[in-house]
C-alpha positions in Angstrom: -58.1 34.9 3.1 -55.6 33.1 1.5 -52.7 32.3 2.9 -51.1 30.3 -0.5 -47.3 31.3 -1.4 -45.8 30.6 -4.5 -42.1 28.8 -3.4 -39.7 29.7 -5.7 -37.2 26.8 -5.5 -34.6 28.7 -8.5 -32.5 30.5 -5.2 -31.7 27.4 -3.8 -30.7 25.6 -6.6 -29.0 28.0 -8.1 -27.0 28.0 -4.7 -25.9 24.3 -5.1 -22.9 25.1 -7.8 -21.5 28.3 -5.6 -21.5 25.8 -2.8 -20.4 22.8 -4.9 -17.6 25.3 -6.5 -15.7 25.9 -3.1 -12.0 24.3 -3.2 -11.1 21.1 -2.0 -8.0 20.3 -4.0 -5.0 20.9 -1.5 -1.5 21.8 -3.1 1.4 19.6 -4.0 4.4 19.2 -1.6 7.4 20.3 -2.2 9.3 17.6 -4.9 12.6 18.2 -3.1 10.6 17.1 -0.1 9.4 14.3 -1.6 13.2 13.3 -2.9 14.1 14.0 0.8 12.0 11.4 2.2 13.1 8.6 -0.1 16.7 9.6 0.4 16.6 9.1 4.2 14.9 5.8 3.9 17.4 4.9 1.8 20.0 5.8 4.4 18.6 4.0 6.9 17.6 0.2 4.8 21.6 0.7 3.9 22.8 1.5 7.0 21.0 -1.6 8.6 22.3 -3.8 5.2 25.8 -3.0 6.1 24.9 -4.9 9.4 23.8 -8.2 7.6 27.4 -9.4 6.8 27.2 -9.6 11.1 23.9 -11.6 11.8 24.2 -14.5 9.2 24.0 -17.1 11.4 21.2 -15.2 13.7 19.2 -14.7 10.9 19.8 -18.2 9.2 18.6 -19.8 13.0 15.5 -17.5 12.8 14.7 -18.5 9.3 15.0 -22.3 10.5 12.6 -21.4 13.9 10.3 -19.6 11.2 10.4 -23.0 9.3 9.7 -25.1 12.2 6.7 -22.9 13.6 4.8 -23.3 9.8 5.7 -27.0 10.0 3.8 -27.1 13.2 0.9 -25.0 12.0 0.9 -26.6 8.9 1.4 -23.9 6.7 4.2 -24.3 4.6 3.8 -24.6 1.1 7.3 -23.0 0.4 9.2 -25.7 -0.9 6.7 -27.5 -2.8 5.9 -23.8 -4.6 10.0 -23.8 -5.0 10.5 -27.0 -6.6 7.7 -26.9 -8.6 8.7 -23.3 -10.0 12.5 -24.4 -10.0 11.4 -27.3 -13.0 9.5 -24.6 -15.2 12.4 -22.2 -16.5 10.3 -20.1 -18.8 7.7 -19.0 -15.5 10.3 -19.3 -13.4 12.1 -16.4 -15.4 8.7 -14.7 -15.6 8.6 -14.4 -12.3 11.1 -13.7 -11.1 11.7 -10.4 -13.5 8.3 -9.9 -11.8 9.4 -10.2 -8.4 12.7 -7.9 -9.2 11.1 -5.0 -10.7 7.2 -5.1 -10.1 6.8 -3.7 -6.5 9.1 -0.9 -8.1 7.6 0.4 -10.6 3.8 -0.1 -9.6 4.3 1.2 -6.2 6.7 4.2 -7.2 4.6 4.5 -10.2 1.2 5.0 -8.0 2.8 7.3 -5.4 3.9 9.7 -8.6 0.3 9.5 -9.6 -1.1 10.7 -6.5 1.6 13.3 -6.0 0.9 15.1 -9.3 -3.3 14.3 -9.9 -4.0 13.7 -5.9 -2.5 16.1 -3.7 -5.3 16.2 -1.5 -5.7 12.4 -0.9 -1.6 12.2 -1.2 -0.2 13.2 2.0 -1.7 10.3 4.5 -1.0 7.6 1.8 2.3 8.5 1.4 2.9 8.7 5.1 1.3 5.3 5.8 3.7 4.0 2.8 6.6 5.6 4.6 5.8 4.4 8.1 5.4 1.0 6.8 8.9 0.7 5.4 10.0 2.4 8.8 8.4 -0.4 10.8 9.7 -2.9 8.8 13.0 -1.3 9.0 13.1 -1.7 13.0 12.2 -5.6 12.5 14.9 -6.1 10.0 17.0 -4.3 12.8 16.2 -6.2 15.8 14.7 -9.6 13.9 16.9 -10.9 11.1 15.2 -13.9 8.9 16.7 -15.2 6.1 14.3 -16.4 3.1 14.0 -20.3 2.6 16.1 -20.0 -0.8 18.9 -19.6 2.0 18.0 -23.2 3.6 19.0 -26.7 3.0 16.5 -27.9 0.2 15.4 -24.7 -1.4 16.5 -23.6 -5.1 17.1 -19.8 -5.1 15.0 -19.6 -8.7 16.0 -16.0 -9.6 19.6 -16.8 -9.1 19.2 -19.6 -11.4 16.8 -17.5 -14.1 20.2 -15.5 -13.9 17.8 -12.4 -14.6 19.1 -8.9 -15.7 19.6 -7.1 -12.8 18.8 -9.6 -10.3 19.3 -8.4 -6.8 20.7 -12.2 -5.8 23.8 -11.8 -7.7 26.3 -9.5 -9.5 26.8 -5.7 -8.0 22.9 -5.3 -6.9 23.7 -8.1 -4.6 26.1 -5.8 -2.1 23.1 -3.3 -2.3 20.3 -5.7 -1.0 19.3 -6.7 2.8 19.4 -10.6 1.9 18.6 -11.0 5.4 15.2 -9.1 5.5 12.4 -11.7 4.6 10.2 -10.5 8.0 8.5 -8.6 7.2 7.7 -8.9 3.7 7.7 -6.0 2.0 6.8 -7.0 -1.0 3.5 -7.7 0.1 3.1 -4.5 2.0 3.7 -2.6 -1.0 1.6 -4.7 -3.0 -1.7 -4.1 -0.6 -0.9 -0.3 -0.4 -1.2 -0.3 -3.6 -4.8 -2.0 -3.9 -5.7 0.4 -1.3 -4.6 3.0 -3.4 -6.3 2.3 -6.3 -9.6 1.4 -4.4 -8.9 5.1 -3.2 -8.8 6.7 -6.8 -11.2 4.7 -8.7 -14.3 2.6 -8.6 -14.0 1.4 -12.1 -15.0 -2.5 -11.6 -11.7 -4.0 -13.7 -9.5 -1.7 -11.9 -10.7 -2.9 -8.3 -10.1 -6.5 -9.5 -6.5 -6.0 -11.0 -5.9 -4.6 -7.3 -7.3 -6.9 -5.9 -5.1 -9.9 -7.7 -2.0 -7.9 -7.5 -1.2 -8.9 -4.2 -2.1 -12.5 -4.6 0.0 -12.5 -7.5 3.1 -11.2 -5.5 1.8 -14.0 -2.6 2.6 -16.1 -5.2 5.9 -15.1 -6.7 7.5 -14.4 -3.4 6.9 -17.7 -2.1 7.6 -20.0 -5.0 10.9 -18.1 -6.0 12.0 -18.8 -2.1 12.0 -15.4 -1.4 9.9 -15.2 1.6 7.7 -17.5 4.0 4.0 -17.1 4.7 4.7 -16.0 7.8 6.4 -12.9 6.3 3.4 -12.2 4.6 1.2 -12.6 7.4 3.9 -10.2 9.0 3.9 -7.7 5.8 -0.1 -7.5 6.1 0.4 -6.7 9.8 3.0 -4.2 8.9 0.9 -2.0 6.0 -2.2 -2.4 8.2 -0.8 -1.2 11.2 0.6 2.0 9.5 -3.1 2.8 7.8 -4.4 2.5 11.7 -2.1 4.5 12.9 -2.2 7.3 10.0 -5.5 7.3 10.0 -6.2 7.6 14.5 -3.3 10.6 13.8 -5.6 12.5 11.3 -5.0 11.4 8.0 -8.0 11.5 6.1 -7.4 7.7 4.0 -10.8 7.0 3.8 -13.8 8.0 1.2 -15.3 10.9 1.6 -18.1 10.7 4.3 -16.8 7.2 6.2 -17.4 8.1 9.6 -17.9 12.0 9.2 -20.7 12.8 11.1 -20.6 16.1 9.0 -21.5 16.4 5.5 -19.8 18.8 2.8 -20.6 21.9 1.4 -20.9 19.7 -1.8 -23.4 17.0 -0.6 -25.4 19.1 1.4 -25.9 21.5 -1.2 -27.3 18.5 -3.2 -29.3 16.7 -0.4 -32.6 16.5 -0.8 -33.2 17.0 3.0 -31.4 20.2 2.6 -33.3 21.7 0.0 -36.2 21.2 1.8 -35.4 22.4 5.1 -33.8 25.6 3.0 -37.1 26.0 1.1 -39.1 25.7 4.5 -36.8 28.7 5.5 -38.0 30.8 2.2 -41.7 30.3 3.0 -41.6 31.5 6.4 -39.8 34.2 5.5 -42.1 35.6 2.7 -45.1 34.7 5.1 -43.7 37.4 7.9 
């Protein structure tokens, strides 16, 4: 007798899309939220810059112990970058619109992106953004540094661009920490922002631009006298510290799958392995 069954694999497949179709988008915040966040870490950055008129010379001897320890370690490029930048007006002024406005717009420009099309990625990216300004605020707090345009030697190149809304000099001036080089935030912002779009796309020339961002900001920082390399070693510290942490607290930051040791309904509904083991299933069911 013959104990041959036709398996009908249509059930199964036809399955996969119900499975596939179940939602995984998760609902905006609140905007008001949102606005409350950035208001209260604006409270706090201008609450600690109404403290810097009190810790010049604190933060102009930590600046100078900064100094010393890249001297030591031979790592200080800043006022060679400074001097060289400081004879080229025209990419001087390039850069240092760049260094004014870019972290603004790309960073605040991303985070709007992934509050209105990413809602379900948005929430851990947005808190590891927030925690890293709040760590940075603490530092600025307990550790002031002045940047090297403040120290004998050093040209302070956006000053002397005498860009439009320069946050050296004029009324912006009163607003700004100028006694906040450690960390850099600059550079935080800047590799949250390659993380983010390594998050939301895997188009190759997209990666790349991420990727040079921050080198770009490396860069501008250093050779408008804005920061030392030890405040971006610090500003790496910073953003990376806050990903860890987001992430061991339950923010879901990475790609789908990294380190899951469950798959979902989406790619086990697709998996060959599944399929199988589903049709397997079938057959012994129409043998009893």
């Amino acid at each position: 007798m013959s104990t041959a069954v036709q398996i009908d694999t249509r059930g199964s497949a036809a399955a996969a899309p119900s499975a596939g179709a179940l939602p995984q988008a998760r609902a905006r915040t609140r905007w008001w939220v949102e606005a409350l966040t950035i208001a209260w870490l604006c409270w706090v950055y201008d609450a600690i810059t109404n403290l810097a008129p009190l810790r010049v010379h604190a933060a102009l001897s930590h600046a100078q112990g900064v100094l010393s320890l890249e001297r030591s370690l031979h790592i200080d490029p800043e006022q060679a970058l400074d001097r060289w930048l400081a004879g080229r007006h025209t990419l001087g002024l390039l850069l240092s619109y760049y260094y004014d406005n870019a972290h603004f717009v790309v960073t605040l420009g991303l985070l709007g992106f992934l509050w209105w099309r990413r809602a379900d990625i948005y929430r851990p990216l947005r808190n590891s953004l927030v925690l890293a300004n709040a760590i940075a605020f603490g530092v600025f707090w307990l550790y002031p540094v002045a940047p090297p345009r403040m120290l004998p030697g050093f040209v302070d190149v956006v000053a002397a661009s005498d860009t439009v809304g320069s946050w050296h000099s004029g009324a912006l001036a009163s607003a700004a920490n100028q006694y906040a080089a450690m960390p850099s935030l600059h550079i935080a912002w800047a590799l949250w922002c390659t993380v983010v779009v390594w998050r939301i796309s895997t188009r190759g020339w997209a990666r790349a631009v991420a990727v040079v961002y921050p080198l770009v900001t490396a860069f501008a920082v250093l050779s408008t006298g804005n920061h030392f390399v030890l405040d971006l070693l610090g500003g790496l510290a910073t953003i990376a510290a806050s990903l860890l942490i987001v992430r061991v607290l339950g923010g879901r930051l990475w790609w789908p799958g990294a380190g899951a040791l469950r798959k979902s309904p989406r790619m086990a509904a697709s998996d060959p392995a599944y399929r199988m083991s589903q049709t397997c299933y079938e057959v012994r069911d129409q043998v009893d």
